[in-house]
Legacy VTK file of the C-alpha trace (Angstrom):
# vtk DataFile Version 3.0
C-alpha trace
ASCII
DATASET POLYDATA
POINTS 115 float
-26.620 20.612 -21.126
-23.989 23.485 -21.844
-23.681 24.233 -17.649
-23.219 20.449 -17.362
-20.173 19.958 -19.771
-18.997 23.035 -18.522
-18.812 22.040 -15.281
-17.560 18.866 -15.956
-14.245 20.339 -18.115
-13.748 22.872 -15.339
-13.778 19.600 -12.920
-11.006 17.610 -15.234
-8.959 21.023 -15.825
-8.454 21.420 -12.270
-7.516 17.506 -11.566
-3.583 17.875 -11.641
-3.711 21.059 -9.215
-5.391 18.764 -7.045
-3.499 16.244 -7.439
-0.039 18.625 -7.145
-1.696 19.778 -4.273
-2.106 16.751 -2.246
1.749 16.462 -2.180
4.251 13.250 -2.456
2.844 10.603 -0.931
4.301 9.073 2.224
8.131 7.129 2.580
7.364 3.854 1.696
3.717 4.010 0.153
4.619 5.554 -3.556
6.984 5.954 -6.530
9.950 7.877 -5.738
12.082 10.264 -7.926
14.837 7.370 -8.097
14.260 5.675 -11.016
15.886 2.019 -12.316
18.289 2.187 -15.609
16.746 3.591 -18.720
14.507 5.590 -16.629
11.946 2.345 -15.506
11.207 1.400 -11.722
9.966 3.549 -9.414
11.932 3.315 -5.357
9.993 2.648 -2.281
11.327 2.367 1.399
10.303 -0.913 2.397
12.127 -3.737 1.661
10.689 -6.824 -0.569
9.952 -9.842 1.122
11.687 -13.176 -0.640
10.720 -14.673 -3.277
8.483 -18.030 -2.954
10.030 -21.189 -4.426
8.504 -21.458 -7.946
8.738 -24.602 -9.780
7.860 -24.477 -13.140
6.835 -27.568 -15.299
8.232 -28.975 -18.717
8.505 -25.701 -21.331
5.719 -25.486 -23.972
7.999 -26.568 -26.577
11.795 -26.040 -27.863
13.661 -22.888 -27.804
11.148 -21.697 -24.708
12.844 -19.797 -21.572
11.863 -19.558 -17.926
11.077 -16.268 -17.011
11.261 -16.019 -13.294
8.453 -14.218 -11.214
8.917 -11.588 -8.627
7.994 -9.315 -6.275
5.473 -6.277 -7.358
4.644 -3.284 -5.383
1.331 -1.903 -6.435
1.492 1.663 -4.523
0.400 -0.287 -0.506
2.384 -3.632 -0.603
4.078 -6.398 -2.942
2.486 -8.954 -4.513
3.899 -12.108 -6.597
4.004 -12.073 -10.557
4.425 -15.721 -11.541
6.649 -16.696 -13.688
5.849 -18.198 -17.016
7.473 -19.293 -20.460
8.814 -17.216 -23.352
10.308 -17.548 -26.582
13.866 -14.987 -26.688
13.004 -12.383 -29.292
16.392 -13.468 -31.117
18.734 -16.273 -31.234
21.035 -16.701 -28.153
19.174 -13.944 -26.375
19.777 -14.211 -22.345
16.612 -12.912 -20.169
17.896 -11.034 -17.315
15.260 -10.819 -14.242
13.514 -8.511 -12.671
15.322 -7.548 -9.430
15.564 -5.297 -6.574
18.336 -2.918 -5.347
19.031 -0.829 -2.333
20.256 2.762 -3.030
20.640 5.553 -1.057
17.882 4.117 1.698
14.963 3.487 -0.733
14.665 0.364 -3.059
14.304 0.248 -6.796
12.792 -2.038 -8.909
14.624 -2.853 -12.079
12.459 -4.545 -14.885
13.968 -7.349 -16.686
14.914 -7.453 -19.976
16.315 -9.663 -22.860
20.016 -9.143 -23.301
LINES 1 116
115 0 1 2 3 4 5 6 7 8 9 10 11 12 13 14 15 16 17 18 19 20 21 22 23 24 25 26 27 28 29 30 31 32 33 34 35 36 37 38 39 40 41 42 43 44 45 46 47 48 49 50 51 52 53 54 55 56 57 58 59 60 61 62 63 64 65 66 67 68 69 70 71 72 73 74 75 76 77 78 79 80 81 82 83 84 85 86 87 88 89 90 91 92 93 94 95 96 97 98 99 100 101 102 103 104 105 106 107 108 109 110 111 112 113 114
């Protein structure tokens, strides 16, 4: 039993050599160092596709915002987030969306936020 837990915490202590070892992954498949403002988003090199037309229904009630979906890259392509209802965390609170920018030949997703 001793040899087994041994060798398994030798196996998970060596993880992030491996891991440093296997080097940045490819343009275009990965996180980059270039990261969105307030240090969230991660860059890529391949450009997102546009957005589908969403049409959202009736809110769920009063005081409810639309929060507009978008475009997801999950480390091999982008996917669609729908978008969905919220209530603003204060009063007059203005949701700014998700979006993507081009800088410096990659592109960077920057989360939205309430503002």
């Amino acid at each position: 039993m001793k040899k087994t837990i041994s060798a398994a915490l030798l196996a998970l202590s060596m993880t992030p050599a491996l891991l440093l070892a296997q080097g940045p992954p490819p343009p275009g498949e990965g996180p980059g160092p270039e990261q969105g403002p307030g240090g969230h988003g991660f860059t890529i090199r391949i450009a997102p596709p546009p957005p589908p037309r969403e049409r959202p229904g009736p809110p769920p009630g009063q005081g409810y915002v639309w929060v507009a979906g978008y475009q997801h890259w999950d480390g091999r392509g982008y996917g669609w987030v729908p978008g969905h209802y919220e209530r603003p965390p204060r009063p007059h609170a203005a949701w700014v969306p998700h979006h993507w920018q081009h800088r410096h030949g990659a592109w960077v997703m920057v989360e939205g936020h309430w503002r």
